[in-house]
PADO-185822 format. One record per residue (C-alpha): residue number from 1; residue in one letter; x, y, z. Coordinates in Angstrom, 3 decimals, always signed. Example, Ala and Ser with C-alpha at 12.3 -4.5 7.8 and 13.67 -1.06 7.14 Angstrom:
<pts>
PT, 1, a, +12.300, -4.500, +7.800;
PT, 2, s, +13.670, -1.060, +7.140;
</pts>
This chain:
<pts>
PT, 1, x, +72.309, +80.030, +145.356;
PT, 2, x, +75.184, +81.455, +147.318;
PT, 3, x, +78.389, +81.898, +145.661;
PT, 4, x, +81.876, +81.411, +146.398;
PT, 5, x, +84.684, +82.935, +145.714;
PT, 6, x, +88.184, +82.001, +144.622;
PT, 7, x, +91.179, +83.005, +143.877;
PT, 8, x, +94.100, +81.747, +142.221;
PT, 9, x, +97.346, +82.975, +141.609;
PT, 10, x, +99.303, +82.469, +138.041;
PT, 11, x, +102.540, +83.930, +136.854;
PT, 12, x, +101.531, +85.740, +133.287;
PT, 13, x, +104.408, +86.943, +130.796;
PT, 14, x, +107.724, +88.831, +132.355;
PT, 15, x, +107.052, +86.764, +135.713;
PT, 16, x, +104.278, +89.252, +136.752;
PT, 17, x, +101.486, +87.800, +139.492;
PT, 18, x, +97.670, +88.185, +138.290;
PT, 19, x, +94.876, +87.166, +139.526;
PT, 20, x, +92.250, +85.075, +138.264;
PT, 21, x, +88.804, +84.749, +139.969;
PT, 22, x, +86.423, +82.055, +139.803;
PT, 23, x, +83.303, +81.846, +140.923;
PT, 24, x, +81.643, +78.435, +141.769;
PT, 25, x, +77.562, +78.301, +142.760;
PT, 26, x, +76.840, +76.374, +145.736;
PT, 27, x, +73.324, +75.290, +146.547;
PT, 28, x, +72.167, +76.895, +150.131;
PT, 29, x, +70.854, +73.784, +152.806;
PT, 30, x, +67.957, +74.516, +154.270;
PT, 31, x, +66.345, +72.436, +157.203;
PT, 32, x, +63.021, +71.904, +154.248;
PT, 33, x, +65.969, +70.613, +151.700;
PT, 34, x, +67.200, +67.945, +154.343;
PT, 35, x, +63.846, +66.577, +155.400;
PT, 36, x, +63.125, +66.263, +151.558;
PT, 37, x, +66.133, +63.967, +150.890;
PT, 38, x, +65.745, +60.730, +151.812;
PT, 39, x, +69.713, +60.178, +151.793;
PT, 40, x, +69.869, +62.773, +154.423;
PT, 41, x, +67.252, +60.956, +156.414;
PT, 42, x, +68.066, +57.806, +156.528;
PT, 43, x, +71.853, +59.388, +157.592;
PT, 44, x, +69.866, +61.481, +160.834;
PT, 45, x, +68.024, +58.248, +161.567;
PT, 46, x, +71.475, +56.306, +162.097;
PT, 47, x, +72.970, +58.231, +163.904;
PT, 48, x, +70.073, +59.101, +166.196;
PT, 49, x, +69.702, +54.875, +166.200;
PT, 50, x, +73.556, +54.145, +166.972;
PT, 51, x, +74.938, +57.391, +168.216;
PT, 52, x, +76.703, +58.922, +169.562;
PT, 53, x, +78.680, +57.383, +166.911;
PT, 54, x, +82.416, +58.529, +165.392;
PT, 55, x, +82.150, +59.712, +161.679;
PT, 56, x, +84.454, +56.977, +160.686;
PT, 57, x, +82.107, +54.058, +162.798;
PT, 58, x, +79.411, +56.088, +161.001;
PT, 59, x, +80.727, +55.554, +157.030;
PT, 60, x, +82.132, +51.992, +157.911;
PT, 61, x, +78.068, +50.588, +159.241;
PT, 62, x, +76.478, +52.544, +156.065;
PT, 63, x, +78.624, +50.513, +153.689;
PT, 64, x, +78.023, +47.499, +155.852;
PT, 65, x, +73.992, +48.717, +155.438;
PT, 66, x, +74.097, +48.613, +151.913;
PT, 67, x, +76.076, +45.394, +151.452;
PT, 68, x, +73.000, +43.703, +153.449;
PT, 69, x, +70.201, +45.446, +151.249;
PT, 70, x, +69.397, +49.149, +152.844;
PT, 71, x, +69.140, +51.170, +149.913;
PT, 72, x, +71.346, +54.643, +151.400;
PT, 73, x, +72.503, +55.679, +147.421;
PT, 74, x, +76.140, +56.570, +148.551;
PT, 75, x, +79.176, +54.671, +145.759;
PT, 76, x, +81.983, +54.049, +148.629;
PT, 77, x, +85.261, +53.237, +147.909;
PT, 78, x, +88.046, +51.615, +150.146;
PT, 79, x, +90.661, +53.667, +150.700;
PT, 80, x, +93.320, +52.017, +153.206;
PT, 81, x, +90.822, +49.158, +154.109;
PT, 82, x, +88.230, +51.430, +154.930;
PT, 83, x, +84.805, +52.441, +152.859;
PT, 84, x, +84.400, +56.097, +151.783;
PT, 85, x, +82.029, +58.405, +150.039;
PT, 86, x, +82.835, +62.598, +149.451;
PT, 87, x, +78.971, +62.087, +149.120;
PT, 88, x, +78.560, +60.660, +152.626;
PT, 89, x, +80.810, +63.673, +153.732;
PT, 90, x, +78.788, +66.246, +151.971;
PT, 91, x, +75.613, +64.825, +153.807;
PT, 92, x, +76.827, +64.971, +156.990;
PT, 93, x, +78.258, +68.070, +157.028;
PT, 94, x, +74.600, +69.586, +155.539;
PT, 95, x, +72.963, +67.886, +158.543;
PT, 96, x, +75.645, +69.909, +160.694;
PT, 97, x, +75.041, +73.049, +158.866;
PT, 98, x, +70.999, +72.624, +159.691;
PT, 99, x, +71.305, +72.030, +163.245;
PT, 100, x, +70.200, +68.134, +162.972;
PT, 101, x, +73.362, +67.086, +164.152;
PT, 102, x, +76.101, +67.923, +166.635;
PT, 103, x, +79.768, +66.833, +167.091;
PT, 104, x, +80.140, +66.310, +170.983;
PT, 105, x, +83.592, +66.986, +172.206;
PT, 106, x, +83.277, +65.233, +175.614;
PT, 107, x, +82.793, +61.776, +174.116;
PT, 108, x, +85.684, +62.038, +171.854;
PT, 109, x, +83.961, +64.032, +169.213;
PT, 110, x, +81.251, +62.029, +168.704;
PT, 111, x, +78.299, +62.383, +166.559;
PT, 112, x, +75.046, +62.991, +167.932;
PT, 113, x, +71.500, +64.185, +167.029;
PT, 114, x, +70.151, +67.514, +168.511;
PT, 115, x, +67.025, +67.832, +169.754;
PT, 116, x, +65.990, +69.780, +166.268;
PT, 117, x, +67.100, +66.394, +164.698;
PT, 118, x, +65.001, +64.417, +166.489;
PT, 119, x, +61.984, +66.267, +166.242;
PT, 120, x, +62.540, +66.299, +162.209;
PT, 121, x, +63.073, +62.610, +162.512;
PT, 122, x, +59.571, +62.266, +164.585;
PT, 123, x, +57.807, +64.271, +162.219;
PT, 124, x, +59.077, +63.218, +158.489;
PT, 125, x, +60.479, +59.815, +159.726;
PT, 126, x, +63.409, +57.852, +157.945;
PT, 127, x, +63.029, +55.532, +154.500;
PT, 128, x, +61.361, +52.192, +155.383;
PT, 129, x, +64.410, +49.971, +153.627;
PT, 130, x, +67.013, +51.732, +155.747;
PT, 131, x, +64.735, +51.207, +159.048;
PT, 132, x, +64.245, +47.573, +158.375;
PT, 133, x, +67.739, +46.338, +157.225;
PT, 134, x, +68.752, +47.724, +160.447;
PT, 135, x, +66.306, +46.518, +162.935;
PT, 136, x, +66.825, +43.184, +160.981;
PT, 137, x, +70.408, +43.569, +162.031;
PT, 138, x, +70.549, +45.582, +164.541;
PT, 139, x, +72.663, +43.327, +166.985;
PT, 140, x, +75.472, +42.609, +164.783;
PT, 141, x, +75.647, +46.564, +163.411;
PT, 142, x, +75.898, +47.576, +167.050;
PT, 143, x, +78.611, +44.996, +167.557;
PT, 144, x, +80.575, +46.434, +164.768;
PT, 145, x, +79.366, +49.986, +165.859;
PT, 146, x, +81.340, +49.513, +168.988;
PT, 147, x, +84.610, +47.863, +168.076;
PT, 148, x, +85.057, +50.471, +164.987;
PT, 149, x, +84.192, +53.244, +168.054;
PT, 150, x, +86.710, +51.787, +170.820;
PT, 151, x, +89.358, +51.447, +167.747;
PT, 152, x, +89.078, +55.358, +167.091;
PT, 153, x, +89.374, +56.316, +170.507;
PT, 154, x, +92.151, +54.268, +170.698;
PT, 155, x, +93.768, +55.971, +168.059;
PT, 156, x, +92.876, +59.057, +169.483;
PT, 157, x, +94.275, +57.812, +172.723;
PT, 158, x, +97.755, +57.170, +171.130;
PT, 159, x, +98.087, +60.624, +169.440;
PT, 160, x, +96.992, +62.368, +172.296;
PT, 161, x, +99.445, +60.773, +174.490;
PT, 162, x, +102.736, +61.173, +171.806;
PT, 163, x, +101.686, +65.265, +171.810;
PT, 164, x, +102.149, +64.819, +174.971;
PT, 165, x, +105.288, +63.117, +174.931;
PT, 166, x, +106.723, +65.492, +172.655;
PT, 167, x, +106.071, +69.130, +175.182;
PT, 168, x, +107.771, +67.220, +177.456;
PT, 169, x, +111.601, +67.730, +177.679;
PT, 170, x, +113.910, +65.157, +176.380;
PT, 171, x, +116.034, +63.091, +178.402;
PT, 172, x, +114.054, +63.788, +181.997;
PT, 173, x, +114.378, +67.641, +181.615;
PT, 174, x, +118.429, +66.691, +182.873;
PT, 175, x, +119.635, +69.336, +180.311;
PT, 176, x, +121.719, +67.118, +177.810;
</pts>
């Protein structure tokens, strides 16, 4: 188990600083962990299916998995009309850590599997519920896949373009 370490600051008697230290274990991921969760799996096997997907598209089709019958064991909740699960987060972030998957910053940051990922997915495969619910509805997933994708690089569109706006000097650059 690998630890971590933090520290917190808190103002004892006479408004003197001390520090207190607490230490929280954190369980190590290891490529052998990941293949042996089937959560993890069935996560690598989407977004090898549907990527390169955006991590938002990504949360948004699970829940839409589950509500149709794929049996992925995240609890989602909406939060500003869209599902999502620190779970979910955790998961992905493990398959990161591994090597399994990649974030690709010339498609807009992107998710994507590696070639590592794929060959785990080859070998140990994905759960059978979570391959069939989305082969069974594969067409409309990929619809939603897309629109949910083209709405985040929209976003990302409109934020890139007001940093833009604001480097740029007001009024023309006329001095006022």
């Amino acid at each position: 188990m690998a630890r971590k370490r933090r520290e917190s600051k808190k103002e004892g008697e006479g408004g003197e600083k001390s520090k207190d230290l607490k230490i929280i274990s954190v369980e190590v991921v290891t490529r052998d962990k990941v293949v042996k969760n089937p959560r993890q799996m069935a996560l690598l096997y989407l977004i090898d299916r549907l990527g390169p997907i955006h991590e938002r598209t990504l949360q948004i089709i699970a829940h839409e998995l589950q509500q149709r019958g794929a049996q992925l064991g995240y609890e989602f909740k909406i939060v500003a009309g869209v599902p999502y699960s620190p779970e979910f987060k955790n998961d992905l972030i493990a398959l990161a850590y591994v090597g399994f998957v990649e974030v690709n910053p010339r498609r807009n940051r992107r998710l994507q599997t590696t070639n590592d990922g794929k060959e785990a997915l080859e070998k140990h495969g994905a759960p059978k519920g979570v391959v069939e619910v989305l082969e069974k509805h594969y067409e409309e997933i990929r619809n939603i896949a897309s629109l949910e994708d083209w709405k985040v690089d929209e976003h990302l569109k409109t934020i890139k373009q007001l940093k833009g706006a604001r480097r740029r000097e007001p009024f023309g650059g006329l001095g006022f």
